[in-house]
Every structure is written in C-alpha cells, then in structure tokens.
N, C-alpha and C positions, 0 to 999 in steps of 0.2 A: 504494500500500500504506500502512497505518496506521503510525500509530509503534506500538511494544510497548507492553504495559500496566505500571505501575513496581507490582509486586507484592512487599510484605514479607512475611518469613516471620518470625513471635516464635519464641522456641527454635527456633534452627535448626542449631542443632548436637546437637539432642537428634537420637535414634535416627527419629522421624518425621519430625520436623522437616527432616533431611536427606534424608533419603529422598525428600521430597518435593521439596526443591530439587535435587538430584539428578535427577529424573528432567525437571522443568520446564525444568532447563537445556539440555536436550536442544534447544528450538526459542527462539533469542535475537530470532529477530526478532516473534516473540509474548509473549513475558517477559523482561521487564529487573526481575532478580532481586535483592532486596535482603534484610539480615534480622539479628535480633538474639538478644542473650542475656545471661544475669547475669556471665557469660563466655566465653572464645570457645574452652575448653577441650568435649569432648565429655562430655554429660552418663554418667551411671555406664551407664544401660544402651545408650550409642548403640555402635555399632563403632568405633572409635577410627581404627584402621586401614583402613576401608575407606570412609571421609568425604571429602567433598568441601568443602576450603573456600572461602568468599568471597574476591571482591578485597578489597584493605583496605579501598578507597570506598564498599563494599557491604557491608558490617558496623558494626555499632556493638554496643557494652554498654550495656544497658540489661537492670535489673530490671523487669517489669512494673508491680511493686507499687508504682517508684516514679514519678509522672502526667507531672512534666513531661521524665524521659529518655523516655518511650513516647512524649508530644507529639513532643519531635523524632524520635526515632525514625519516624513516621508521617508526618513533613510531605512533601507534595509526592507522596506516593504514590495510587493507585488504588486498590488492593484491596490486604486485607491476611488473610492465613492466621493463625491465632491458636491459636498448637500447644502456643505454652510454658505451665506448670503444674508444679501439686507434683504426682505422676505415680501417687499409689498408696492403697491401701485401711489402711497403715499408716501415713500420716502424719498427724501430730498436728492439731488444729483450727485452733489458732494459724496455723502453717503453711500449710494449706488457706486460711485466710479471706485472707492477707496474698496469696498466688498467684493463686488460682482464682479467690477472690471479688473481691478489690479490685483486684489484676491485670486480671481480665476487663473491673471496671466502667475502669479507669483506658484499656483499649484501646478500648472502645467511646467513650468520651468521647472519646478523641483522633479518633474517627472522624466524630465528629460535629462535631467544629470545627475540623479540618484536612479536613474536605468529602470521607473515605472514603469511599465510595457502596459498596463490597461486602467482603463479608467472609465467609470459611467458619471455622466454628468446630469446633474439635477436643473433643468431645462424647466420650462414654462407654457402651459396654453396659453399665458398671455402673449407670447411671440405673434398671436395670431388674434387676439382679444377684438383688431377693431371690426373683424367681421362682423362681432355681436354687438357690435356700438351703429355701423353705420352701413350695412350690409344685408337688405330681405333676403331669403327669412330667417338667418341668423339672427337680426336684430330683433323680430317678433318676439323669438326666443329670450332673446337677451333684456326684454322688456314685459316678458310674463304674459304676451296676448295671445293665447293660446287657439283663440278663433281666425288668427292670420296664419298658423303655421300648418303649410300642408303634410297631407299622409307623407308624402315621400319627399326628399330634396337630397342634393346632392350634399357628401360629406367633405370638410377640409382635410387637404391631405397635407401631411411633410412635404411635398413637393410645390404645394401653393403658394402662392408671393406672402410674405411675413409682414403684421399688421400691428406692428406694436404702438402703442397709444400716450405711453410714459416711460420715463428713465429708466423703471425696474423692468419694464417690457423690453425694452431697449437694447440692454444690458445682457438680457440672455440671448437675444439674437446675435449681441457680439459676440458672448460666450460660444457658441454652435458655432461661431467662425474660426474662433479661434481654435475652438478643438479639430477644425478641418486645416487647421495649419500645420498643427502637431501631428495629426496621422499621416498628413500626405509629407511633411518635411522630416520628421523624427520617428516615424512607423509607430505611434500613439495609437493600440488599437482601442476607440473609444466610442459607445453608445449613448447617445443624447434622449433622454427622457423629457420631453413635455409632459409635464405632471397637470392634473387638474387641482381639484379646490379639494385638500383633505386639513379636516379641522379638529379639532380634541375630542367635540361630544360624537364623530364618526355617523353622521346625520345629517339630513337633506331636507329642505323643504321648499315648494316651490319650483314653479318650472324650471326658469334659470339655473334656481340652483342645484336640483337633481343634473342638469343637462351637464355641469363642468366636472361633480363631484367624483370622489377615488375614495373607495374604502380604506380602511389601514391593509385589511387584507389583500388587498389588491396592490397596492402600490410598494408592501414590501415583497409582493410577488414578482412584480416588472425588476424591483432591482435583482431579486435572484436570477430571472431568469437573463437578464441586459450583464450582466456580472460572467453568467458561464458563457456569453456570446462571445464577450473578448479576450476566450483562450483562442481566438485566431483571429487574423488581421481584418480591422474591420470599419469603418464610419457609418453612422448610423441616426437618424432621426426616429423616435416613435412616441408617438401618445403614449400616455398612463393615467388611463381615466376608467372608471365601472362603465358595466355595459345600460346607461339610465337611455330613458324611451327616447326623449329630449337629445340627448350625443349629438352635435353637429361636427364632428371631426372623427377621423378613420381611426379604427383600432385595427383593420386587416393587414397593415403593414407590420405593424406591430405584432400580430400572429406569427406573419411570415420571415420575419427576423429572426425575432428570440422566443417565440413557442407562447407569449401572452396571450391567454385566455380569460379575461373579467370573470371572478366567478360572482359579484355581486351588483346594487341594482339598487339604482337609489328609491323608488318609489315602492321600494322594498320594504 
C-alpha cells in the first residue's frame, strides 16, 4: 500500500474549509491532512460548534497574503486545496486584491517551488453571477418570479463568457486564470470548482436561493472527487452546486471530469 498523500487545506477552519477536512479525515490512510489560517479561531460564517480541529502539528497561521508563511506553510506537501479568501460580494477591493489576488498568486508560487504538483481551487458561481442580475430567464430566477421562468432553458456552462459583477467576483475569475498559467507554464495539475451558496444552517429557501445552493455533503464531495482528478495532468472548470429544480448552470461537465454526482436537492 502507498503512503497517504500530505494534502493542505488554506482556511481551514472556514465553514468549507472544514467541511472538507472533515469529511477527508474520514480515510487517514489516503490523506494525511494538514492546513492553515490567518487564525485558528473559526471564521464568522463557519459553525463554530460543530468543527473539527487539527492536531497542533497539522496547523499553522498563516495569512495567505503573506508569500513566505504560505512557503512554509506548503513545504513538503503534495497537493494543496486553496479555500481561504475574502468570502463575499461586499468586501472592499483593497481586501479582495491582498486575499484572493495576491493570496492566490503567493499559493500558486509556493506550488511551484516547493514542487506542488496538484491543486483544487475554490472558485465561484459568482464568476458568472451577472447572468442572474441582468440576463432572462436567469434573472426571473434571480428575482424569485417564478411565473416568468420556463419549463426548460438552457444551462450556463464553464465555457460561457464570465459575468462577474464585483471585486470578489472579479477576483476568482482572475484566480481561474491564473491557475491556467501555472498548469500550462509549471504542469500545475489543477481543478477549479465554482462552488454555489453553502451556508452553516445547510438550508435553502426560496427560489433563488435553492437554485445556487450546495449541501455540505455535496461540496465536500466535488473536493474529493476534483482532488483524485489531479493525480494526472489536468485544467479544469466545474460547478459544485446540488442538483435544486431552479440550477441555471451545468453540472454534466462536472460528471464528466471528476465523477460529481449531486446527491442532494434543495427543495428537499
């Protein structure tokens, strides 16, 4: 048998962040789990009380932003999940650029010279959000009128023009480029998750809101399964969202990638 792979998790005491090591810790002789944060308190929207922490020797503090705690932070590892970020469509630019942007660039650099070979990136439906702002009948959707939205309409795909609406939207579209620099220049095999709306109480209400949502179970699923995708060479875009009635963006590419099947449903 193999030894485990040493896979860190960035924010991992954010609400995803754990989740996902939470569930990865479930098989130890496949993941020897590691991971960090700006601290080792739970971020505002994670569950506080229903977290699972690290050993001491498998945590450290590290800001993204800043290159040489992420260097250590990375050394000696495998693969690394890249979850932490400024988390929302209200935070300021300043904010975004020093997280998302310079974080992002400061973890792909360490990947490259501490000899990461895989990496899944914690990506955004917002990439694509202005559909539902200014786009029929995404916007019907995006506005709860449920008598404008037909039986059938066409899905957004990974491959459709990107619609970001604010900085933090912004920001992961950079990120997706950026990770297309490092696979195609440094062989970075790395899968981009567009995550939808997953929140503490794991609950939807509302058209809208069932249509973006991602159960916990589901979205520490897309990283298991985006995670064994980049034991071979790879770039990659895919939704991670539940299978809700509402869904205006494709999960079949996402099937046919990494094997994601939604097993849950927000109007569930």
């Amino acid at each position: 048998m193999t030894d485990p792979i040493k896979v860190h998790i960035t924010g991992v005491y954010g609400l995803i962040g754990n989740l996902v090591y939470k569930h990865l810790s479930q098989w130890p002789a496949y993941y020897e789990l590691y991971g960090s944060g700006r601290r080792q308190a739970s971020s505002r929207r994670a569950d506080e009380d229903g977290r699972i922490e690290l050993p001491d020797d498998r945590f450290c503090i590290a800001d993204i932003s800043d290159a040489r705690a992420v260097g250590r932070a990375l050394d000696g590892m495998d693969a690394v999940l890249h979850i932490a970020a400024v988390p929302g469509p209200e935070d300021s630019f300043n904010d975004v650029m020093e997280s998302n942007i310079r974080g992002t660039y400061n973890v792909l650099e360490a990947c490259r010279k501490k000899g990461v070979g895989r990496m899944v990136y914690a990506s955004s439906i917002m990439t694509t959000w202005g559909y539902s702002q200014f786009v029929e009948p995404y916007k019907a959707i995006g506005d709860n009128r449920a008598a404008d939205i037909p039986a059938e309409f066409p899905l957004i795909r990974h491959t459709d023009p990107v619609r970001p609406t604010e900085p933090y939207s912004m920001s992961k579209v950079w990120a997706e480029g950026a990770c297309r620099t490092y696979a195609d220049a440094h062989g970075l095999s790395v899968i981009c998750l567009r995550i939808g709306w997953v929140n503490k109480e794991n609950t939807a209400r509302g058209i809208f809101s069932n249509s973006i949502w991602c159960s916990h179970a589901d979205i520490a699923s897309s990283f298991e399964l985006a995670l064994k995708k980049t034991t071979e060479p790879v770039y990659d875009i895919c939704y991670a969202l539940s299978d809700n009635k509402y869904r205006w963006v494709d999960l079949e590419h996402a099937r046919a990638v990494t094997g994601f099947v939604p097993q849950d449903r927000g109007e569930d």
